[in-house]
C-alpha positions as CSV (number, residue, x, y, z in Angstrom):
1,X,33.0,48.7,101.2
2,X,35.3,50.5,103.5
3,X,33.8,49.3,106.4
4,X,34.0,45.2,105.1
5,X,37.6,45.6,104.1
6,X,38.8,46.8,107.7
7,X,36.8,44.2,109.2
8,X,38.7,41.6,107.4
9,X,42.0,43.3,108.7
10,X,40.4,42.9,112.1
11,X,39.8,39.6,111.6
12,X,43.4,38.9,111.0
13,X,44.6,40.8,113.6
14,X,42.3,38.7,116.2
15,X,44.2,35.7,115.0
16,X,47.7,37.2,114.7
17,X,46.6,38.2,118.5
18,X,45.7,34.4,119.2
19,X,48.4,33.1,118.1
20,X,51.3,35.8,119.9
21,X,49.4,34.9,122.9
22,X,49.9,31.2,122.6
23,X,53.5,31.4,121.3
24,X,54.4,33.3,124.8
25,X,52.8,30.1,126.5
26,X,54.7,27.3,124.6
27,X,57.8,25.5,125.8
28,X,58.6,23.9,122.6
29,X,60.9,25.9,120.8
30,X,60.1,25.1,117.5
31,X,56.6,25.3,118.0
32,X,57.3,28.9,119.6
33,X,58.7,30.3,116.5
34,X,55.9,28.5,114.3
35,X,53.6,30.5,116.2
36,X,55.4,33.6,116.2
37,X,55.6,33.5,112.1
38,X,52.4,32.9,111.9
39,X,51.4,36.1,114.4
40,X,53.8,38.0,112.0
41,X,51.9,36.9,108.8
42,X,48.3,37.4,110.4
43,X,49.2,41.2,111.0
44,X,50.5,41.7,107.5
45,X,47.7,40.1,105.5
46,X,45.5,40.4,103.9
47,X,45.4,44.4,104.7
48,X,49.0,44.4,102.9
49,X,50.5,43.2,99.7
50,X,51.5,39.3,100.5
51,X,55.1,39.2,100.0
52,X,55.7,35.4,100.5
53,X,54.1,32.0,99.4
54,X,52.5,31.3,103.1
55,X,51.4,35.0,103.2
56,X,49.5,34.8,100.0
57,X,47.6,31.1,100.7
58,X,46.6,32.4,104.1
59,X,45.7,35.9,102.5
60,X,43.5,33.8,100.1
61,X,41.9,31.8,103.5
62,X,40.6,34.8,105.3
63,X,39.3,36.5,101.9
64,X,37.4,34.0,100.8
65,X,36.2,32.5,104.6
66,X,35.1,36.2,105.2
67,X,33.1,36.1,101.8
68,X,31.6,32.6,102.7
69,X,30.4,34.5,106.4
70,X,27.8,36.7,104.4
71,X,24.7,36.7,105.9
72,X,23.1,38.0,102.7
73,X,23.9,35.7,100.7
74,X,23.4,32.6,103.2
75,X,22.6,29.2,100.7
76,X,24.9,30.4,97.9
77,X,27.6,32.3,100.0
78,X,29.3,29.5,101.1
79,X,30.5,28.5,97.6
80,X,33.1,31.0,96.5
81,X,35.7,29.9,94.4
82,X,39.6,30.1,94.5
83,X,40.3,30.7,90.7
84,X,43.3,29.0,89.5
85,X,45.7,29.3,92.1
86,X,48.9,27.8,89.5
87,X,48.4,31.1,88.0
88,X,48.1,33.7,90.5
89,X,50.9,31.8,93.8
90,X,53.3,30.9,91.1
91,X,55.4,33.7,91.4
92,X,55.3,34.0,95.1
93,X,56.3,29.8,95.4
94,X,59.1,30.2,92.7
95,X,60.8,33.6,94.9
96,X,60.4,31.8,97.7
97,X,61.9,28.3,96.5
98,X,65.2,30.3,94.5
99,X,65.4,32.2,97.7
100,X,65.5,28.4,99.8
101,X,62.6,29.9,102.1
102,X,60.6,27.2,100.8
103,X,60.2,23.7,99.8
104,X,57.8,21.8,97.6
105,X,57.0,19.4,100.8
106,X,56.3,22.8,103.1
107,X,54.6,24.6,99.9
108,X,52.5,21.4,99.6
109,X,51.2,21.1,103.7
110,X,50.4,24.8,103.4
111,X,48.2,23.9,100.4
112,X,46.7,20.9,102.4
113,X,45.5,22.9,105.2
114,X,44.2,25.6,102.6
115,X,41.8,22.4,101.2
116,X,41.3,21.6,104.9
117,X,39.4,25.1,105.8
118,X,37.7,24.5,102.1
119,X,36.5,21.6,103.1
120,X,35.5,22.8,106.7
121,X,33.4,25.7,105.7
122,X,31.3,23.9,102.4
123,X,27.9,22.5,104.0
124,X,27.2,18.9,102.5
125,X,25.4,19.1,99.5
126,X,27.4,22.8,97.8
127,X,30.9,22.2,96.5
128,X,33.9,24.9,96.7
129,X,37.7,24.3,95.5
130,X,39.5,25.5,92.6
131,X,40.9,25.0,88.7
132,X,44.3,24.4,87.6
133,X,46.2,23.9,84.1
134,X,44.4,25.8,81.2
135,X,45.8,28.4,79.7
136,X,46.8,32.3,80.9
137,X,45.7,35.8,79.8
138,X,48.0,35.6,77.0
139,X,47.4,32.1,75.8
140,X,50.1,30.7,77.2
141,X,49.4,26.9,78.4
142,X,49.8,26.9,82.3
143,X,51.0,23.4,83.5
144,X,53.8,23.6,86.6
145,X,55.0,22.3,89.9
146,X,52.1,24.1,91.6
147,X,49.6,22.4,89.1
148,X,50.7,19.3,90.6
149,X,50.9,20.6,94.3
150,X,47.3,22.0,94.2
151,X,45.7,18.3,92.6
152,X,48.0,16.4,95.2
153,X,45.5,18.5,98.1
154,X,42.7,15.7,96.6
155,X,44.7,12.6,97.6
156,X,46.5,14.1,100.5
157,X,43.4,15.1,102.4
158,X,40.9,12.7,101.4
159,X,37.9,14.9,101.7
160,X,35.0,15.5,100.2
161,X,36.2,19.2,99.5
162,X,37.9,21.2,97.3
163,X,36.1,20.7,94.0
164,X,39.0,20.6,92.1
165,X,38.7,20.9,88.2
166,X,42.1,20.1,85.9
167,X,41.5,21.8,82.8
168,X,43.5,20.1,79.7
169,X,44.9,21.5,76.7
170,X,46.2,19.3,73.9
171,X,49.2,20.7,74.6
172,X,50.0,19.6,78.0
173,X,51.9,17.1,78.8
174,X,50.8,13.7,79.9
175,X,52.6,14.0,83.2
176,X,49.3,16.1,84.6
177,X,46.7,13.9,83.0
178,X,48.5,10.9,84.2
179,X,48.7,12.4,87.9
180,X,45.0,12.8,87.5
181,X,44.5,9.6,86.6
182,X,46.7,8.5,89.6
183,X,44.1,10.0,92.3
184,X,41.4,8.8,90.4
185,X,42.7,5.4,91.0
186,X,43.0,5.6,94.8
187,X,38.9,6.2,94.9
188,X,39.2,10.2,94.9
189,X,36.2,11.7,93.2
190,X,38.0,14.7,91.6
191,X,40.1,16.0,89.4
192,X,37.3,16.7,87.3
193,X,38.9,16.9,83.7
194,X,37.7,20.2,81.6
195,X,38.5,21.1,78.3
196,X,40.1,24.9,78.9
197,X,39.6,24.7,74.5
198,X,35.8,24.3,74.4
199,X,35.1,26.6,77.3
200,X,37.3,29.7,75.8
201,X,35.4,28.6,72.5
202,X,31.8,29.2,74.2
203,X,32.8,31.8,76.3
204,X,34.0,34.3,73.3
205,X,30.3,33.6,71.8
206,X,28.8,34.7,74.8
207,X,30.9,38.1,74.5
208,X,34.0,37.3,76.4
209,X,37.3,38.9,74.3
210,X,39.9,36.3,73.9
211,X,42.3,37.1,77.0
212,X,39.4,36.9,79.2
213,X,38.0,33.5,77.8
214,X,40.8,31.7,79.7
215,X,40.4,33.1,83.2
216,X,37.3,31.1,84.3
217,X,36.1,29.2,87.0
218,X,33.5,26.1,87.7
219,X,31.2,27.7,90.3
220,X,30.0,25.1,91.7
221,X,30.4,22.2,89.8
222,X,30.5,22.3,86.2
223,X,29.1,25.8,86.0
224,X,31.3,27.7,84.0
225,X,31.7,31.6,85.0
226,X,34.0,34.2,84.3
227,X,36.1,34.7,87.5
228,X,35.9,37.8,89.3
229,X,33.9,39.5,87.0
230,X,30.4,37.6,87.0
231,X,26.8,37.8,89.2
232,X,25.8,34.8,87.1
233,X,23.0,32.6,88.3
234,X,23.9,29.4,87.8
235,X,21.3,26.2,87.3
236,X,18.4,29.0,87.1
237,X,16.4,27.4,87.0
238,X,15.9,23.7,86.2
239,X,14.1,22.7,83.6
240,X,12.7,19.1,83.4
241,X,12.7,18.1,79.7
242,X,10.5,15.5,80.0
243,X,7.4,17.4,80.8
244,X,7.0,18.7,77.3
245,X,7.2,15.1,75.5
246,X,4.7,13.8,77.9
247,X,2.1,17.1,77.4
248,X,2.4,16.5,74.3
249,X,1.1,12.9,74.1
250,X,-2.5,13.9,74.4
251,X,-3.2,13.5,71.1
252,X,-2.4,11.3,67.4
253,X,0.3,12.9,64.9
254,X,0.2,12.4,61.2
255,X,4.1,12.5,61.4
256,X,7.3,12.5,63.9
257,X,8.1,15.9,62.7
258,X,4.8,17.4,64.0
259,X,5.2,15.6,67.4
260,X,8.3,17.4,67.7
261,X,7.1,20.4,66.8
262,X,4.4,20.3,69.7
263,X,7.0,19.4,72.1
264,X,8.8,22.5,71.0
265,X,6.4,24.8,71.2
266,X,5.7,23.3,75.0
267,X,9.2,23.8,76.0
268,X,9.3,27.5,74.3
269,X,6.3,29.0,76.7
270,X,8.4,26.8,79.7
271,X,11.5,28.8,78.8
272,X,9.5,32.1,78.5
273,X,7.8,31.5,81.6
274,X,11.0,30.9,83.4
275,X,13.3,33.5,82.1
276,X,10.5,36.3,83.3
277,X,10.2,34.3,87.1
278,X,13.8,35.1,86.6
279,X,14.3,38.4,85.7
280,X,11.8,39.6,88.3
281,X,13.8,37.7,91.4
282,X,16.8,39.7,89.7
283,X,15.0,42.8,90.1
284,X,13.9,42.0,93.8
285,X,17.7,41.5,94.6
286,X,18.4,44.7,92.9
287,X,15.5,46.3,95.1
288,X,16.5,44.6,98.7
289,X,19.5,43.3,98.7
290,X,23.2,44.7,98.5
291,X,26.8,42.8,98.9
292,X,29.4,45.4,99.6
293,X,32.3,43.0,100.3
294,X,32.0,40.6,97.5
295,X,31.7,43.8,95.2
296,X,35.1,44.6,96.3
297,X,36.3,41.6,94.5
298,X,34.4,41.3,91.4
299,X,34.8,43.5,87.9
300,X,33.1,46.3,87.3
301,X,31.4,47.3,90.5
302,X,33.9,50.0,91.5
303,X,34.1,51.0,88.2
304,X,30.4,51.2,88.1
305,X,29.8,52.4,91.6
306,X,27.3,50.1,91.6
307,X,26.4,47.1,94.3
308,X,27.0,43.1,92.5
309,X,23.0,43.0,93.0
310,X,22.4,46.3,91.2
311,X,24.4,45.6,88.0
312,X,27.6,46.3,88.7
313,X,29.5,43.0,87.3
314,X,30.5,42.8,84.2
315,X,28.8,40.0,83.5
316,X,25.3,38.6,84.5
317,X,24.0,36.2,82.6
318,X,21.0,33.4,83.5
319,X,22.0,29.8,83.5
320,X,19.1,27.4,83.2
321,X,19.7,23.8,83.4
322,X,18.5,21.3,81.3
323,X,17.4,18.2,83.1
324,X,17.1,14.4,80.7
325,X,18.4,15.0,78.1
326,X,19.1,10.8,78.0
327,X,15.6,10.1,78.6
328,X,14.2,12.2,76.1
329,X,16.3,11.1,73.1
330,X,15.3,7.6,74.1
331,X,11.8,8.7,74.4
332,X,12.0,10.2,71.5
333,X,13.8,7.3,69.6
334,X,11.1,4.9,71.1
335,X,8.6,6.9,69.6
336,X,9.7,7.3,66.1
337,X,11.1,4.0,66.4
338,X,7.4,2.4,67.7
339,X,4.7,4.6,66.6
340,X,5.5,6.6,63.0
341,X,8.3,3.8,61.7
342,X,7.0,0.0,62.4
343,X,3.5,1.3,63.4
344,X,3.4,-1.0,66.3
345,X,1.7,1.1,68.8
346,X,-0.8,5.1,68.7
347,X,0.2,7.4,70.8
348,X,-2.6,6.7,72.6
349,X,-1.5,3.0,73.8
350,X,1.9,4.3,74.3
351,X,0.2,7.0,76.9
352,X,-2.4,3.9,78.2
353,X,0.8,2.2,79.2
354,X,2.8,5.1,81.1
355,X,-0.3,6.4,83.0
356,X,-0.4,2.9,84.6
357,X,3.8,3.0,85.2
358,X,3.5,0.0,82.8
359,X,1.4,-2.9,85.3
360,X,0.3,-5.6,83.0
361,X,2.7,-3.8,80.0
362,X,6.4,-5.4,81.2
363,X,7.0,-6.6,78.6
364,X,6.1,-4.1,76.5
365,X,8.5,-2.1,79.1
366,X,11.4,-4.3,78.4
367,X,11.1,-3.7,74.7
368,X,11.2,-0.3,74.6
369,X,13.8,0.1,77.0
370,X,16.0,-3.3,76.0
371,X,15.5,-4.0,71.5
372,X,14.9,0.4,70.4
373,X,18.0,2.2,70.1
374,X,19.9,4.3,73.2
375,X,21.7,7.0,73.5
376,X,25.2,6.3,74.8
377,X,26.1,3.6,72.3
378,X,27.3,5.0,69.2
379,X,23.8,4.6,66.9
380,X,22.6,7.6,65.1
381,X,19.3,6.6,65.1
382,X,19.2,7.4,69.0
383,X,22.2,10.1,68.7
384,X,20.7,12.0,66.0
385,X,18.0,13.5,68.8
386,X,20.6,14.6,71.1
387,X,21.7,17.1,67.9
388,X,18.2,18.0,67.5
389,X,17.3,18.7,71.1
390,X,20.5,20.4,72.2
391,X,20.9,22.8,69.0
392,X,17.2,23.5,69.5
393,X,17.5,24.7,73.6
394,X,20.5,26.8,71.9
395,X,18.5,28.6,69.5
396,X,15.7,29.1,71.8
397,X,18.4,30.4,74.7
398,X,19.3,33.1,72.2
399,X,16.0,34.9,71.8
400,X,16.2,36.2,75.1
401,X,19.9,38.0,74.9
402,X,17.7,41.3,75.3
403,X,15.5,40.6,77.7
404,X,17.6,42.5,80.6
405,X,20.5,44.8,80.4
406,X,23.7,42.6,79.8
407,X,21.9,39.6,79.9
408,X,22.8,35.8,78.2
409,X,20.8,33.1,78.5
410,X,22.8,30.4,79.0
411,X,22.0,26.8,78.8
412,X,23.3,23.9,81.1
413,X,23.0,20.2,80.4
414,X,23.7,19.0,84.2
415,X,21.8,17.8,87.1
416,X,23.5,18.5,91.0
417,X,20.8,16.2,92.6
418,X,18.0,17.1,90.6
419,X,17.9,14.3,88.5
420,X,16.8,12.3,91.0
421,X,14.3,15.3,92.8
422,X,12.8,16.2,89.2
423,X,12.5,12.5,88.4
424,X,10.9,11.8,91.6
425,X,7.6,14.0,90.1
426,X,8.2,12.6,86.9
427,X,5.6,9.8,85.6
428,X,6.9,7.1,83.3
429,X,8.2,7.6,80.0
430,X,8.3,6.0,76.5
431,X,12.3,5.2,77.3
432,X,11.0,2.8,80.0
433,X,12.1,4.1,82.5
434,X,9.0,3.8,85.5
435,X,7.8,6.5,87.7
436,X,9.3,8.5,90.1
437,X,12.7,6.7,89.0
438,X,15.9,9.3,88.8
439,X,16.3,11.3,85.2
440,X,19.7,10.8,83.4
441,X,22.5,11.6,85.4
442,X,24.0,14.5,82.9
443,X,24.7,14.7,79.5
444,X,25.9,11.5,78.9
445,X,23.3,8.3,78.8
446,X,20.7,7.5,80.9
447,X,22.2,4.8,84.0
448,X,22.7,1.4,82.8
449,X,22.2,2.0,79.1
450,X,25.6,1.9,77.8
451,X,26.2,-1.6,76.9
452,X,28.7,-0.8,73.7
453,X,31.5,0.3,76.0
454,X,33.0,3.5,77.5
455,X,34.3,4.8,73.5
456,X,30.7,4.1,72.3
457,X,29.7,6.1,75.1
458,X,32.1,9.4,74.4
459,X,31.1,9.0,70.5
460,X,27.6,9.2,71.7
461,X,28.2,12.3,73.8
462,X,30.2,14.2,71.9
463,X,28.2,13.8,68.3
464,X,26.4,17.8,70.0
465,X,28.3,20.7,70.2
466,X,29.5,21.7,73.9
467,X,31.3,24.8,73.6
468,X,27.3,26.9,73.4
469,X,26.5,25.0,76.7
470,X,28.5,26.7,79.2
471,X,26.5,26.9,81.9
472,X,28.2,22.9,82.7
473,X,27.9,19.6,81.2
474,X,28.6,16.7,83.1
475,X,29.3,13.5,81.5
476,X,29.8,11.0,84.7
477,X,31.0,7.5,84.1
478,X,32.0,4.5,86.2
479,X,35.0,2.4,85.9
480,X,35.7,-0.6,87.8
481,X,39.2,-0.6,89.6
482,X,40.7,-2.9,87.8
483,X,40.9,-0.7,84.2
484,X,43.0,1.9,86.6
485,X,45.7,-0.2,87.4
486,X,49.0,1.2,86.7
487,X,48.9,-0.4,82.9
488,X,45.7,0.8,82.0
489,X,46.6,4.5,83.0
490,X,47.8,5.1,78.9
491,X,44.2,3.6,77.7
492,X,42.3,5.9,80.2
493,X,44.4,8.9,79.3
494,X,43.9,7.6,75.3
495,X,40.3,7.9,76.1
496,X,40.1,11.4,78.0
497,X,41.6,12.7,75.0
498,X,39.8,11.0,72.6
499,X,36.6,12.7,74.6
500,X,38.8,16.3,74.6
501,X,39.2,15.9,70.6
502,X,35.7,15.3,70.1
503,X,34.8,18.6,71.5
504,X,33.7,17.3,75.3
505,X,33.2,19.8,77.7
506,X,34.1,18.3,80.9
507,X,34.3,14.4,82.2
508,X,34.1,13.3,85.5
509,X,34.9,9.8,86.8
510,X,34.3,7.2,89.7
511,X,36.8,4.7,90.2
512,X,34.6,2.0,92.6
513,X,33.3,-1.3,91.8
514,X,28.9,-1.8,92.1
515,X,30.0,-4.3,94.5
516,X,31.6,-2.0,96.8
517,X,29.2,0.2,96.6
518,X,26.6,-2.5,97.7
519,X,28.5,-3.4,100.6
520,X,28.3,0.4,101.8
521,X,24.9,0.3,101.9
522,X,24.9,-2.5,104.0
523,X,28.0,-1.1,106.4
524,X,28.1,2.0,105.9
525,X,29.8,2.7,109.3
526,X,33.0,1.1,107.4
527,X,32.9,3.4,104.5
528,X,32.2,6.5,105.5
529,X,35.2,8.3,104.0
530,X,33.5,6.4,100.5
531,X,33.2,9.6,97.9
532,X,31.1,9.2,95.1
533,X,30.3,11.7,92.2
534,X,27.3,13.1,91.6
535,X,25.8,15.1,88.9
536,X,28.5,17.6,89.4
537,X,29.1,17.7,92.4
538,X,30.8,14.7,94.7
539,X,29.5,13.8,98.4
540,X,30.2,11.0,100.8
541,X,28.3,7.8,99.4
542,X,27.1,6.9,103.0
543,X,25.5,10.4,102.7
544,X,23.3,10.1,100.0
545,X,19.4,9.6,100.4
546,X,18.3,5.6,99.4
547,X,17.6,6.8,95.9
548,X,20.6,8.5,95.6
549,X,22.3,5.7,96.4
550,X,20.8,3.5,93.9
551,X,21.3,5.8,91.3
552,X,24.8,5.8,91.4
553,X,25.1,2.0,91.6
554,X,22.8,1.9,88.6
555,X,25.5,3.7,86.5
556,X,26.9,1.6,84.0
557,X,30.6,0.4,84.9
558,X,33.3,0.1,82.6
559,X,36.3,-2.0,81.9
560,X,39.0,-1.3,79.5
């Protein structure tokens, strides 16, 4: 650990070298004493205390850029986190601004370049930034002129990176959620909107005391983990809910209930089988692999005197991820709806007609997809399923607390790409949807299904409870530009916190007409600064593979 840490201060002092070097060079004056402060900061941090606002952003660059240069860790390494820098800078921005060393305008460049170097050193595809708002250690709401500083990076910058994740209490005043709503509106894919309520909530019935519940971070995307304290796998694995509804299908059922039950039982020896896959790659890392630098940095492992692969964190939970949830509430709508209620079809002809991907059944297709009930539009009939499938994976999630030392399982309910690579293997299904088509998007309804409106759509997804789910769920949805003009901002802020209320765990939302979207895929050489998000994750539209692309145009968009 020793050895990691002075080679982090050596690091610095390569580039407090560099930069003395160049300042002895330079005939610009100004320039010249840039350069010279900057030498001067470079030898002080991060091997001492940071004693100014610029000494503690850059002390945060060469931390976490040294963390993300892990050869151990490779794939996942480059996604370290930032925290909630409104909560830990403060104190160094307001000395330096009382003092007049400081302005918001200079404060706000520095925090630029900081989302630069994020953005520089994320490969396409992960996702790395930072929360702000929420609440501190003490319960205290944190909303303040560095809240504002680090969600003006988004617009500023215009990349694809930081991740940045704006995490509203009811408390907070509308200034931040309108600002929010402000970037949105220029096309930015982020802030993501969090509700710092619902997460403490879940986290405190996973085992987190109270203070700690509010000092969290999304690890990648939506993935909820306890900062500085956690070796939690997040999306571990994925877990196609389909599968089990289709397995089941190979036979009649006297009743809906029994169906269920089947698919129940499918999905149980799927989660068993999973979890133990899991807990022996766990005990492989424990066996080959050690991380002395990043254990400097996480809770308990000095503590411990023990490795983050060998135990040491404080916390290490699983996070499986749910994958369609939509498309089985639909399916399993369909099927109730179909086959055990107007006794239209057997199992058997339902299965005849999605082993073919529905040739010679279209319009049996179209009514199963267009006249049952959807998810996504405020009918119980559809919504009740959602209740039923999400408390089950709850329940189920809980028998395995024990089955490694300090071990939750912890459910997800969203996708990163794997909507579409799951769905790609993925026959067709009773919700119409044909083969080798993308699964739903996240927890919200499957694309194009929403045809009651955007507060249809929030009734739908917020009927389950959230708050058990913290592993992330993502609720994506698609308004056209015009319903983010200036006097639509109080309706869109009406309906985040309708959604907040409700009990939603996080919302996430594109601001970019189908139409534009279309014309990308046609030039994309003119739009490729076009963001887009994703199932958690956002990525340069131009980017995406062909089905990603038509995915996301797929969506349904709203207007208010």
């Amino acid at each position: 650990m020793q050895d990691c840490l002075w080679s982090i201060v050596r690091f610095a002092r390569r580039y407090a070298a560099c930069a003395a070097l160049l300042a002895e060079n330079e005939t610009d004056g100004e320039r010249r004493e840039e350069l010279l402060e900057l030498a001067r900061i470079c030898s002080r941090v991060p091997e001492h205390p940071a004693e100014s606002f610029w000494e503690a952003v850059q002390s945060v660059h060469f931390v976490t850029y040294c963390l993300s240069m892990d050869p151990e860790r490779y794939f996942a390494s480059r996604q370290f986190q930032l925290g909630h820098p409104d909560k830990y800078l403060l104190s160094y921005y307001q000395k330096d601004l009382d003092a007049g060393k400081i302005t918001s305008d200079q404060a706000q460049v520095l925090l630029d370049c900081l989302g630069i170097q994020i953005n520089n050193r994320v490969p396409s595809g992960l996702s790395s930034g930072y929360m702000v708002g929420g609440r501190d250690r003490n319960g205290k709401l944190v909303a303040n002129e560095l809240t504002l500083l680090c969600m003006n990076v988004i617009a500023d910058i215009r990349l694809v990176y930081p991740s940045v994740g704006l995490c509203y209490t009811k408390e907070m005043p509308d200034l931040y959620l309108k600002r929010a709503c402000e970037i949105l509106a220029k096309g930015c894919s982020h802030p993501a909107i969090f509700n710092e309520d619902i997460i403490s909530q879940g986290l405190q019935i996973y085992g987190l005391p109270e203070n700690e519940s509010h000092d969290y971070i999304h690890s990648t995307c939506v993935e909820i983990t306890p900062a500085a304290s956690s070796s939690v796998w997040v999306a571990s694995p994925y877990i196609n809910l389909m599968e089990p509804l289709l397995d089941s299908m190979d036979r009649e059922y006297d009743c809906m209930e029994d169906m269920w039950e089947e698919s129940k039982r499918r999905l149980d020896r799927r989660i068993g089988r999973e979890l133990a896959a899991q807990v022996e790659y766990r005990k492989a890392r424990e066996e080959r692999s050690m991380v002395p630098l990043l254990s400097c940095f996480v809770n308990d492992c000095l503590e411990r005197g023990k490795d983050i692969e060998q135990g040491g964190a404080r916390y290490g939970w699983i996070m499986p991820s749910f994958v369609g949830l939509a498309n089985l509430v639909d399916s399993l709508t369909v099927v109730e709806t179909l086959v055990f209620g107007e006794k239209r079809y057997s199992i058997a002809e339902i299965r005849k007609m999605l082993e073919c991907d529905f040739q010679g059944y279209e319009k049996e297709r179209l009514e199963m997809l267009h006249k049952v009930p959807k998810y996504g539009n405020d009918d119980d009939r559809a919504d009740k399923w959602s209740i039923a499938i999400t408390d089950y994976i709850v329940a189920e999630c809980r028998k395995y607390t024990d089955a490694y030392e300090d071990m939750n399982f912890v459910p997800s309910a969203f996708c990163w790409i794997m909507h579409t690579v799951l769905g790609e293997g993925t026959g067709a299904t009773p919700d119409g949807r044909l083969a080798g088509c993308p699964l739903g998007d996240g927890s919200g309804a499957a694309q194009g299904r929403e045809t009651k409106g955007p507060t249809a759509s929030i009734l739908s997804s917020t009927k389950w409870s959230h708050k058990e789910f913290i592993g992330g769920v993502a609720v994506n949805m698609k308004f056209s530009r015009n319903s983010f003009e200036k006097d639509s901002y109080a309706t869109v802020m009406a309906m985040i916190k309708a959604y907040m209320m409700r009990g939603g765990f996080e919302i996430q939302i594109n601001v970019v007409d189908a139409d534009m979207l279309l014309e990308a895929r046609k030039n994309p050489e003119q739009y490729e600064d076009l963001l887009v998000r994703i199932g958690g994750y956002s990525d340069y539209f131009v980017r995406l593979s062909d089905k990603m692309q038509q995915e996301v145009i797929l969506r349904t968009e709203h207007a208010l």
